[in-house]
TIKE-730051 format. One record per residue (C-alpha): x, y, z; residue in one letter; chain; residue number from 1. Coordinates in nm, 2 decimals. Example, Ala and Ser with C-alpha at 12.3 -4.5 7.8 and 13.67 -1.06 7.14 Angstrom:
# residues 2
+--------+--------+--------+-------+------+------+
|     xx |     yy |     zz | fimar | roke | doro |
+--------+--------+--------+-------+------+------+
|   1.23 |  -0.45 |   0.78 |     A |    A |    1 |
|   1.37 |  -0.11 |   0.71 |     S |    A |    2 |
+--------+--------+--------+-------+------+------+
# end
This chain:
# residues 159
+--------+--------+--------+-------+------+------+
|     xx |     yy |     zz | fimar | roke | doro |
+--------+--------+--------+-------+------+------+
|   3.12 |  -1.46 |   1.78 |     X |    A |    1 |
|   2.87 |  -1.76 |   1.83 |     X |    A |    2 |
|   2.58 |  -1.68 |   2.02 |     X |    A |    3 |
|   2.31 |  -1.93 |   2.19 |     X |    A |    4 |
|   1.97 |  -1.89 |   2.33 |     X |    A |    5 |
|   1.91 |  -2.05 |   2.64 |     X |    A |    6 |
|   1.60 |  -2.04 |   2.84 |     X |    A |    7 |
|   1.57 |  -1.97 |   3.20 |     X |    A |    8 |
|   1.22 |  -2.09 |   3.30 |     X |    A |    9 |
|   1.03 |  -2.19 |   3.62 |     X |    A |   10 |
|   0.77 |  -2.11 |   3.88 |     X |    A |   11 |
|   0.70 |  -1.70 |   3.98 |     X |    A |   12 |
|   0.95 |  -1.64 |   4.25 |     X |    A |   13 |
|   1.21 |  -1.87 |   4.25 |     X |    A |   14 |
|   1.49 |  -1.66 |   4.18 |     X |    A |   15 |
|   1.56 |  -1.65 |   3.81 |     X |    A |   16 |
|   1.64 |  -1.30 |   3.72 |     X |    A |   17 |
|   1.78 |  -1.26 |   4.07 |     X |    A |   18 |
|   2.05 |  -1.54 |   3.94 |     X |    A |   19 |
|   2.11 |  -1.36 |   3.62 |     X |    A |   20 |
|   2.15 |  -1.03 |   3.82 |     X |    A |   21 |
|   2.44 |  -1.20 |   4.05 |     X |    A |   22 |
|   2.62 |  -1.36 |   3.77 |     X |    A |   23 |
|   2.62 |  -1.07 |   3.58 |     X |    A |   24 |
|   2.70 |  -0.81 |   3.81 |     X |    A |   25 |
|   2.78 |  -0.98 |   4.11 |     X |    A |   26 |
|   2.52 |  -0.77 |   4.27 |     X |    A |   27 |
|   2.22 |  -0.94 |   4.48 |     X |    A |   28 |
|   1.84 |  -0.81 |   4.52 |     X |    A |   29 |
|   1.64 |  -0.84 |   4.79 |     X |    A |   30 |
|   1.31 |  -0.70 |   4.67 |     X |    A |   31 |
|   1.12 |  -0.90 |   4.44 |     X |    A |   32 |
|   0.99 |  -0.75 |   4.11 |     X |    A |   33 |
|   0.84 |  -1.01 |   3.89 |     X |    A |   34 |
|   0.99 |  -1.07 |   3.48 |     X |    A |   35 |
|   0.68 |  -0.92 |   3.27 |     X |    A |   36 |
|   0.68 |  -1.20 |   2.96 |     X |    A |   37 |
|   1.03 |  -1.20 |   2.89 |     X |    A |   38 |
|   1.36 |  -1.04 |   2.95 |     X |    A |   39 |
|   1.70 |  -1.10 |   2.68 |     X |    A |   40 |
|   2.02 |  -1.06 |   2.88 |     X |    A |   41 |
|   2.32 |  -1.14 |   2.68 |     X |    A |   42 |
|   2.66 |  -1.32 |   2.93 |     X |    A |   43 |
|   2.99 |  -1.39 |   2.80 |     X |    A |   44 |
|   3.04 |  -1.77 |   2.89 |     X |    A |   45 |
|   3.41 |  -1.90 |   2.91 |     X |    A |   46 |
|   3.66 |  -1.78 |   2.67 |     X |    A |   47 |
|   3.67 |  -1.67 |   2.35 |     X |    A |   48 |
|   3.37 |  -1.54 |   2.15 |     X |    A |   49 |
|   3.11 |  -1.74 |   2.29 |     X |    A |   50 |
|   2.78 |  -1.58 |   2.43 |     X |    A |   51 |
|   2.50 |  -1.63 |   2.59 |     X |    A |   52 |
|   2.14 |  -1.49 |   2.49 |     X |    A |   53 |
|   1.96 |  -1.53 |   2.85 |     X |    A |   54 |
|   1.58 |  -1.53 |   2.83 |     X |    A |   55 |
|   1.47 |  -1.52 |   3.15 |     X |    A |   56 |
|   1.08 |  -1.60 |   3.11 |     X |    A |   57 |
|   0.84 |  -1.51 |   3.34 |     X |    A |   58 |
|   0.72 |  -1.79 |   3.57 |     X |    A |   59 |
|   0.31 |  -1.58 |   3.66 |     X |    A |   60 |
|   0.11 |  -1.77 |   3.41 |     X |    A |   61 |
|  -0.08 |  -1.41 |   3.39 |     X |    A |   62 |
|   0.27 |  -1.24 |   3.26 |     X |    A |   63 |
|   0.39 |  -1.54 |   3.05 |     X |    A |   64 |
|   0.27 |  -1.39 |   2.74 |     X |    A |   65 |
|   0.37 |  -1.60 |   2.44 |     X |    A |   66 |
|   0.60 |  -1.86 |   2.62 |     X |    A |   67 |
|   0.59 |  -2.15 |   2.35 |     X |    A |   68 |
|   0.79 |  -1.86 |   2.07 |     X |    A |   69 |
|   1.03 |  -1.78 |   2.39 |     X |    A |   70 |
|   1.11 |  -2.13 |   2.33 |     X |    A |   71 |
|   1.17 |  -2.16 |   2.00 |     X |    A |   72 |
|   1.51 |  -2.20 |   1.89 |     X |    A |   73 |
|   1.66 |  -2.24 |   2.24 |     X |    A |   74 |
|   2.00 |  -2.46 |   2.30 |     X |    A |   75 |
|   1.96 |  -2.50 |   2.63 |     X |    A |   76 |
|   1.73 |  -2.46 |   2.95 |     X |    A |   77 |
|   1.79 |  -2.40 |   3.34 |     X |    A |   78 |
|   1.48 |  -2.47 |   3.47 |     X |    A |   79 |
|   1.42 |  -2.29 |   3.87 |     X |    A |   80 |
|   1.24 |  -2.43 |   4.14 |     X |    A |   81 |
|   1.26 |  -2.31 |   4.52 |     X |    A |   82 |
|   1.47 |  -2.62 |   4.72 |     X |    A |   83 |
|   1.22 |  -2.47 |   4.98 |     X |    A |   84 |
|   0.91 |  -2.51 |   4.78 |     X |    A |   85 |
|   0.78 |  -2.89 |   4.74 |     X |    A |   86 |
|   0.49 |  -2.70 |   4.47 |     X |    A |   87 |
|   0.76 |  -2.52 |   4.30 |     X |    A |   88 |
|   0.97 |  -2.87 |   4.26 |     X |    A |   89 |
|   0.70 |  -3.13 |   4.19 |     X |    A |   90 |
|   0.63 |  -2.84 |   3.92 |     X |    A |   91 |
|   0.93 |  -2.96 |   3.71 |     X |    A |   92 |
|   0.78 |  -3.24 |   3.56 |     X |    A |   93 |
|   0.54 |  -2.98 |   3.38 |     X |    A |   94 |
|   0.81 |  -2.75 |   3.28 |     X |    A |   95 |
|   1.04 |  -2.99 |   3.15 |     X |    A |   96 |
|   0.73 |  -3.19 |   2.96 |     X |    A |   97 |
|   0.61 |  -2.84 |   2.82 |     X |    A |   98 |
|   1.01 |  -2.75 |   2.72 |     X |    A |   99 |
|   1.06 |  -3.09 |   2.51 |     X |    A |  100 |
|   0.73 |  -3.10 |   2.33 |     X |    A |  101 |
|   0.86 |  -2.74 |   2.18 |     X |    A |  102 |
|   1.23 |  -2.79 |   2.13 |     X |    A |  103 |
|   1.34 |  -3.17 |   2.04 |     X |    A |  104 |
|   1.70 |  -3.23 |   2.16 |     X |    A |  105 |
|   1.75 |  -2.96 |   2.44 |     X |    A |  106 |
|   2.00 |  -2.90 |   2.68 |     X |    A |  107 |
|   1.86 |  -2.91 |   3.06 |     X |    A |  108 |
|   2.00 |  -2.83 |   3.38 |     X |    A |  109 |
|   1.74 |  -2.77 |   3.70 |     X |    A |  110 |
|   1.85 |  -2.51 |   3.93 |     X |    A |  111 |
|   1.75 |  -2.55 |   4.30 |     X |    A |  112 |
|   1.80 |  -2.21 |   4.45 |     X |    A |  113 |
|   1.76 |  -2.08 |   4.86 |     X |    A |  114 |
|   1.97 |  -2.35 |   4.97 |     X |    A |  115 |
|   2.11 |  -2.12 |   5.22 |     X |    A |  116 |
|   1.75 |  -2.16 |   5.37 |     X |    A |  117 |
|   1.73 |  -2.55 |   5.36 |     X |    A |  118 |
|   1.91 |  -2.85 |   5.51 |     X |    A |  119 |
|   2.02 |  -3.03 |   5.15 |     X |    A |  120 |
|   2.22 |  -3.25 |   5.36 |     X |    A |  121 |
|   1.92 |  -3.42 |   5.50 |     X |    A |  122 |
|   1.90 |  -3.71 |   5.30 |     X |    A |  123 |
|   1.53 |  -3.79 |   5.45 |     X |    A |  124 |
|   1.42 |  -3.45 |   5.37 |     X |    A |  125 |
|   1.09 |  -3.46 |   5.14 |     X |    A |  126 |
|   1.18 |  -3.14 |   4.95 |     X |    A |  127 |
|   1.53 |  -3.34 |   4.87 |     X |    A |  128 |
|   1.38 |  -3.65 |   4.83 |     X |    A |  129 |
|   1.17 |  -3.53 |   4.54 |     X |    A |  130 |
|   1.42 |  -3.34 |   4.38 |     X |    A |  131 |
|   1.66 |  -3.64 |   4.37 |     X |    A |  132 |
|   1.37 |  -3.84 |   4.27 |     X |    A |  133 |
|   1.28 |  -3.63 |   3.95 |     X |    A |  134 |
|   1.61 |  -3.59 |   3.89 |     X |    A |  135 |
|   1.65 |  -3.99 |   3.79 |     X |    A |  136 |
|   1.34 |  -4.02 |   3.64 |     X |    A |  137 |
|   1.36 |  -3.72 |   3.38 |     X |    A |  138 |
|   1.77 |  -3.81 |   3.37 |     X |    A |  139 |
|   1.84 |  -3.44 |   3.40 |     X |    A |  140 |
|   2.12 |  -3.28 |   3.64 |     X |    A |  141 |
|   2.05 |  -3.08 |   3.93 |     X |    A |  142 |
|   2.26 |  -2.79 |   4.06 |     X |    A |  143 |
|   2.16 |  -2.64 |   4.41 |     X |    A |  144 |
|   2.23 |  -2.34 |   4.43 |     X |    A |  145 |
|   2.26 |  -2.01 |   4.66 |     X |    A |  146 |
|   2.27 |  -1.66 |   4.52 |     X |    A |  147 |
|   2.24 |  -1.50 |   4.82 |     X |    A |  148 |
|   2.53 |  -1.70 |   4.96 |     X |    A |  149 |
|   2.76 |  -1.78 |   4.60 |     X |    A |  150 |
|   2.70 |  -2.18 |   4.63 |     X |    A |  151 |
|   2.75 |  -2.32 |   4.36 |     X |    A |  152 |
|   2.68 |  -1.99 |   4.17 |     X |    A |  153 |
|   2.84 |  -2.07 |   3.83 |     X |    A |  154 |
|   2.76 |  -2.46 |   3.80 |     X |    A |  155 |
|   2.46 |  -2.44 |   3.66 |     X |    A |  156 |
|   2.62 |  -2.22 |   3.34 |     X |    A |  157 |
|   2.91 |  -2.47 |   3.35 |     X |    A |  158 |
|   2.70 |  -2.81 |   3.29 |     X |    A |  159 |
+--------+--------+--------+-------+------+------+
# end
């Protein structure tokens, strides 16, 4: 069995452990409880043996507790924002700047979720403007995403 640690970071309230809770068990929240420091969920990815040790890291600076060791170690990253959120996207650059100056060489995918609040075909949008924007200058995939909705629910754990 090979098991990796990836890290699912990102502002308070952008839908992280609601994610996890829809790909695990197909099952979607509507209340919001926020992560308190950190929270290991272990997923089965693709076939065979291979598995995936979730830590879904609280996004309240006040409940981060020891992010930097939460880190440590980690293969990969999905990194939330809110599509309907400009803070929660112009944000990025601080996660992802905070994420490489602890792990060299990681993995990073940036997971827009609520699109099934937001027109993403709008190519003058501002929210979608700055997310394409970042996404060429950091060179790091986006996957938009709805949980409540299934869009593109397993893409981001596919890239």
């Amino acid at each position: 069995m090979s098991t990796h640690k990836i890290i699912f970071v990102g502002d308070a309230n952008v839908g992280k452990t609601t994610y996890i809770t829809k790909i695990r068990n197909n099952q979607f929240d509507y209340k919001y409880l926020a992560t308190m420091a950190v929270e290991v969920h272990q997923l089965k990815v693709g076939v065979g043996n291979d598995y995936w040790n979730i830590w879904d890291c609280a996004g309240d600076d006040q409940l981060k507790g020891f992010s930097n060791e939460y880190y440590s170690q980690a293969k990969g990253a999905l990194i939330f924002c809110d599509i309907t959120n400009i803070k929660s996207i112009i944000n990025l650059y601080s996660w992802v700047k905070k994420i490489r100056k602890i792990v060299n060489n990681i993995h990073i995918v940036i997971v827009a979720t609520h699109c099934d609040e937001h027109d993403i075909n709008n190519p003058l949008d501002k929210n979608v403007k700055t997310l394409n924007k970042l996404s060429k200058s950091l060179n790091i995939k986006i996957v938009i995403i709805s949980s409540l909705d299934n869009t593109n629910l397993y893409l981001p754990i596919t890239c």
